[in-house]
N, C-alpha and C positions, 0 to 999 in steps of 0.2 A: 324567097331566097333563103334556102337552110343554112345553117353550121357549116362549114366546110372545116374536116377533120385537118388536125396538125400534118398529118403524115402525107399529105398531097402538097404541102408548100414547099418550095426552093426557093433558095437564095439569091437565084440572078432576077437582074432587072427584067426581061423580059417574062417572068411568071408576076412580076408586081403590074407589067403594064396590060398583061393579056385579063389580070382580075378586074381591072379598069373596066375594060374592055365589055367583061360581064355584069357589070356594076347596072342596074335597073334606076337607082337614084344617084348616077351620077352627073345627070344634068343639072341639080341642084346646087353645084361648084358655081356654075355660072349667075346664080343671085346674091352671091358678096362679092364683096370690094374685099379683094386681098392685096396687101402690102405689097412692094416692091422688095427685092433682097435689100438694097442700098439702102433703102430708108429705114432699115431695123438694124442697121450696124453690119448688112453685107456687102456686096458689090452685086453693080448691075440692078438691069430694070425689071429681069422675071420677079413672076411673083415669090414669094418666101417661102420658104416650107412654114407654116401655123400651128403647133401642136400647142396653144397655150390656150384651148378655148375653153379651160377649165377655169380662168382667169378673168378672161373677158372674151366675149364668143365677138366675130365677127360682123360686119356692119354688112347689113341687106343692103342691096341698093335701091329699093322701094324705100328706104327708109327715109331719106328726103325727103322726096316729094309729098310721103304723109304728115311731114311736119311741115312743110310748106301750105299744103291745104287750110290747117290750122290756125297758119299766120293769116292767112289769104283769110279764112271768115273773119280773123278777128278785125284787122283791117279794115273790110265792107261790111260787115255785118255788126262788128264791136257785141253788144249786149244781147243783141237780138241771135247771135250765134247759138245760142243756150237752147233754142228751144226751132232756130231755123237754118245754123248752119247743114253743111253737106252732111256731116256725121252732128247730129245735136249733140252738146256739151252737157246737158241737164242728165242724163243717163247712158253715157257716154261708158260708163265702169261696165254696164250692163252688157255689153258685145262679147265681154270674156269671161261671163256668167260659164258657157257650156264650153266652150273652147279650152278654158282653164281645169274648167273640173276633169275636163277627159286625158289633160295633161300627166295628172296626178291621181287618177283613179275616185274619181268624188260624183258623186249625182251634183247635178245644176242645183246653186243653193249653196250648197257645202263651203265650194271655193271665192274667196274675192280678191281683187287683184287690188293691192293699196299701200302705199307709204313702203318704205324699205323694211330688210331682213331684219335687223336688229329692234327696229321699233314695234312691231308686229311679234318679235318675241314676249317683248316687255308686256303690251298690252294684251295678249294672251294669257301670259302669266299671272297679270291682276286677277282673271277668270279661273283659272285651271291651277295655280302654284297658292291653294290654301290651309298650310302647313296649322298642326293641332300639334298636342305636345307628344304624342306619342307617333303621328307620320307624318314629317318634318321633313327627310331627305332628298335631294334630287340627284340623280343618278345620271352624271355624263363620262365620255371618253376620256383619258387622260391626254389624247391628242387632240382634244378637242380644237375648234379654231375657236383663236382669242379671243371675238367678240360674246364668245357663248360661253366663253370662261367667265367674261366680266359681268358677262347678265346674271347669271346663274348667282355666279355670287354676291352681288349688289341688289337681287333681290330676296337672297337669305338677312343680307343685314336689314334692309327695309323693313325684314319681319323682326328685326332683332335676335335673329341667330348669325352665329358664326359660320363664317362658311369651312372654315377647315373640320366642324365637325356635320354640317348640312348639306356640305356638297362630296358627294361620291365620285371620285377619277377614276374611273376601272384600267388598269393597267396590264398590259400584255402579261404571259408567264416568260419567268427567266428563263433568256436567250432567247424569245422570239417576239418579233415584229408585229403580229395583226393581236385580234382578240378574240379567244375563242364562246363561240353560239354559247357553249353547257356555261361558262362565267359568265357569260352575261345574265343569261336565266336563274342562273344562284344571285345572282345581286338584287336582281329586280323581283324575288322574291321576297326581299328582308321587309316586316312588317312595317319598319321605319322610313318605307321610303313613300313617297308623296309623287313622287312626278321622276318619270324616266325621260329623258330630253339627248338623245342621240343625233350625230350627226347619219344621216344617213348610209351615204356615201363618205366616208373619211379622208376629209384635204390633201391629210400627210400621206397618208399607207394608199388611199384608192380601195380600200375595204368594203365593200357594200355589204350590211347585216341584216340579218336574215329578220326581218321586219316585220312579217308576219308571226311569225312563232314569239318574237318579241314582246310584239303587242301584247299578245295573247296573255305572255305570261303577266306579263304587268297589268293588265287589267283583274286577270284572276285573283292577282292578288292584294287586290285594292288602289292601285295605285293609276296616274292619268297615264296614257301613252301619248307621250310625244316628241315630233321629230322635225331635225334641220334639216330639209332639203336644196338646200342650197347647192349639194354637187349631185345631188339625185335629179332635181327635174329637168326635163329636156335631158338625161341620160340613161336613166334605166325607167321601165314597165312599173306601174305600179297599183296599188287596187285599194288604195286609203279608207277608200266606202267597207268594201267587203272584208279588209281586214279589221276594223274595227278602231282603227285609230283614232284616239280621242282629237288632240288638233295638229300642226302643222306649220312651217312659214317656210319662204323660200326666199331665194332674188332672183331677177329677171337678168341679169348682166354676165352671166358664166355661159352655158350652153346654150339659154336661150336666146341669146345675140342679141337684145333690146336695149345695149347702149350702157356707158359708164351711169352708175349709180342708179339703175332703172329700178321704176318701181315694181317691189316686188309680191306678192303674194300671202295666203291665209287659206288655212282650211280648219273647217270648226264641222265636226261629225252630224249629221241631220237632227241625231239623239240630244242636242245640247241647244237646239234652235231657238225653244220655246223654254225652258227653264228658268223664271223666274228669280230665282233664287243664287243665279249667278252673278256675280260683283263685274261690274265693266268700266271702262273710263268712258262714260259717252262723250256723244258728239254730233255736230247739227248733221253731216251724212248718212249714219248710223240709226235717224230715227226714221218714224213708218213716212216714206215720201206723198203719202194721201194726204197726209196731217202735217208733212214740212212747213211748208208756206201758210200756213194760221200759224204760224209764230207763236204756242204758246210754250209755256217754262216747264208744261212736262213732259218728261224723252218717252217714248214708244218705239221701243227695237223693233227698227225691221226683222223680221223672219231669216233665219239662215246666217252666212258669213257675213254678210252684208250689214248686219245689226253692230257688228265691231268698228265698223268704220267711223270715223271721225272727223274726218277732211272730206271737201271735196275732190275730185279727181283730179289730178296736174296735166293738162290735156296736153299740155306741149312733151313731157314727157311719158305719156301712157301713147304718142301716135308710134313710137317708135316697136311698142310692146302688141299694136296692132298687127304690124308688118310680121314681124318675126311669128308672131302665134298662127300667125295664115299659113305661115310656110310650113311648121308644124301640122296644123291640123293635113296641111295639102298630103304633106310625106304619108304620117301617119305613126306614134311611137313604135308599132309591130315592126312596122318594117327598116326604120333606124335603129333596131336593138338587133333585128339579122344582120345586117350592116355593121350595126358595131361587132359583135359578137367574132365575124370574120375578120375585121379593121385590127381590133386588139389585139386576137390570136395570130395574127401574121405579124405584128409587131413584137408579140411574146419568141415568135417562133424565129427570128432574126434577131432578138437581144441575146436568144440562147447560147449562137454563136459565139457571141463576146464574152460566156463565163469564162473563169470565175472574176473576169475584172470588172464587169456589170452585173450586180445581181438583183434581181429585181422583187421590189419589196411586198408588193400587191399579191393579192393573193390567186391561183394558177387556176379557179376552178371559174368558170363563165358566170355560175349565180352567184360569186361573191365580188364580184367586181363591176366597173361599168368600164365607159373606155379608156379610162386614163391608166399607165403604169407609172409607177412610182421606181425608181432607180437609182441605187446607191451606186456610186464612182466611185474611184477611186484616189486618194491624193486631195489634190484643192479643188474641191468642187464648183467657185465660181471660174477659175482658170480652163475647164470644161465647158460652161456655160457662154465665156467671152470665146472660144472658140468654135462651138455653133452660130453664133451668133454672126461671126465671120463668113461663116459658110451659106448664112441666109436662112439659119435654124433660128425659131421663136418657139423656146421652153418657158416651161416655171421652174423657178426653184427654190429651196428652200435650205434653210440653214441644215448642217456644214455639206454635205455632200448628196444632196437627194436631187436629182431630175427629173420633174413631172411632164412627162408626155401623153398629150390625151390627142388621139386622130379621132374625132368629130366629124359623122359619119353623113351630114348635111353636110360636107364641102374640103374635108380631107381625103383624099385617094390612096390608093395602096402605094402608087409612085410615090406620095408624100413619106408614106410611112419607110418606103425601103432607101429612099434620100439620106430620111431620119437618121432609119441605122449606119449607111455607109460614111457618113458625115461621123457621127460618134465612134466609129472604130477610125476613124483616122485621128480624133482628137484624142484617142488613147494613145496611139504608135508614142513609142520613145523618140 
């Protein structure tokens, strides 16, 4: 399924539901549990329009009964589940060895699936953020989202620098909105910088940057590449292996629909598996599992992403990460990024309608964006928001006037999308 050009789209409802219509993954609608309008602040018992899966993705309805299984060993089987339940718990991380890597573009190895976004930055960072007196800097968005404000900078004080002169906020040029590729590559040039740590995808804007050239430049120039995926995976294509990117962390609870607070992800490049010389926080998971159980007091990293880990697996919250990764690999990201790619552009090509009182902040070209659009209202921006909401609209938003809509191309439809829009041109009318 290609691109479908701007210039064949229309505005009436019957060209959003004849796309339906041709939609090859749109049976996939039918494996979430979508909200009722009334239980998210609309009326009535259809389901809701969902644009917030940038948020929190959607709940599978396999997802049950795989934590049900879970209880059910632990129950009959208690201890001996480790090693005899249905899915053994002893190696339990291992099922998303290859499923995960092909998520985010990693050979098996590279990627592991453990502990949350934030923690997984920090414990990264012990490895890869080892500032000397002459490259010291880390290089993030100035829109960054705030838990990577607070990391960044709480691990410059750690080292006993200041963050306002260790942490780099790259900021738009005056009067415009996203950030332009040639700045960023002049930044991540400066000899002083130690660690480039981008969100991938951008919260606020919906910016997807150009990642691979990125890379490139930051590694040329001495410096680690690395990136927050947190709105990239389960949204855009990616090739982590072959572009070079030093490491990585994500969450599992936005697109990829694995649950509030799911655990989230790691990628450590193959180049970095065996090095010695690398500082880590171990931990009893982390070491060679031949040698786990002799219990002795010296750590031996596993090989690969795997050697980072610390904990063992939280099986009651990694069943749910099962579920969702299946549907995933089922679809296939090629063909959820043709899906988006038409998803967004029919949403771009219906907001067009509402200029100039909707303008939309993301950026118009396919490879810089993924599916969410970013959209500034106008006036009281939540007095917009409580009025989709009414209508049986589920946005994000964010301070004072921005509406994030992402159609999420696993189980939003083009009807959803064209709802969307007619829903928001009514909550403009005077």
């Amino acid at each position: 399924m290609g691109a479908m050009p701007a210039a064949i789209y229309t505005p009436d409802e019957s060209a959003a539901l004849a796309l339906d219509e041709r939609d090859p993954l749109r049976g996939f609608r039918e494996r979430f549990h979508i909200p009722a309008a009334g239980a998210v602040g609309g009326r009535g018992g259809e389901p809701c329009i969902y644009l917030a899966g940038n948020s929190l993705g959607l709940m599978p309805k396999a997802t049950p009964g795989a934590v049900q299984q879970e209880l059910d060993d632990w129950r009959t089987l208690a201890v001996e589940a480790h090693t005899s339940g249905r899915d053994p718990w002893f190696g339990y991380h291992e099922q998303f060895r290859e499923v995960g890597a092909r998520l985010v573009g990693a050979v098996p190895g590279e990627a592991v699936m453990m502990n949350s976004l934030t923690v997984n930055l920090h414990l990264l960072f012990v490895s890869f953020y080892r500032p000397t007196r002459e490259r010291y800097r880390i290089v993030i968005e100035d829109s960054a989202f705030p838990s990577d404000s607070y990391a960044v900078a709480s691990q410059a004080r750690f080292h006993g620098l200041e963050p306002a002169d260790a942490v780099v906020r790259l900021r738009p040029r005056e009067g415009e909105r996203t950030l332009r590729t040639e700045d960023i590559l002049r930044a991540v040039a400066d000899p002083s910088v130690a660690l480039v740590w981008l969100g991938a995808v951008n919260y606020l804007t919906g910016q997807w940057f150009q990642m691979e050239a990125i890379t490139r430049a930051a590694r040329e120039a001495g410096a680690v590449a690395g990136w927050d995926l947190a709105h990239a995976a389960g949204n855009v294509p990616m090739k982590l292996h072959d572009w070079g990117v030093d490491v990585a962390a994500w969450c599992s609870y936005k697109y990829l629909s694995a649950g509030p607070g799911a655990v989230g992800g790691a990628f450590i490049h193959e180049r970095h598996a065996q090095r010695p010389d690398l500082p880590r926080f171990a931990g009893w998971w982390g070491n060679d599992p031949a040698t786990r159980f002799a219990m002795r007091p010296e750590f031996i990293p596993r090989e690969g992403a795997d050697g980072w880990q610390v904990s063992n697996p939280p099986i009651l919250s990694m069943a749910p990460l099962k579920t969702s990764l299946a549907i995933f690999a089922e679809a296939g990201m090629q063909a959820l990024r043709l899906k988006s790619v038409q998803l967004t552009g029919y949403l771009e090509f219906l907001l067009r309608q509402l200029a100039p009182r909707v303008q939309v902040v993301t950026p118009a070209e396919p490879d810089q964006r993924g599916c969410h659009l970013s959209l500034m209202v106008p006036g009281e921006g939540r007095a917009v928001l409580r009025g989709l909401k009414e209508a049986g609209i589920v946005c994000d938003f964010r301070e004072p006037n921005i509406i994030r809509a992402a159609p999420v191309p696993l189980y939003n439809t083009f009807h959803d999308v064209w709802r969307f829009a007619s829903g928001l041109q009514r909550c403009l009318m005077p």
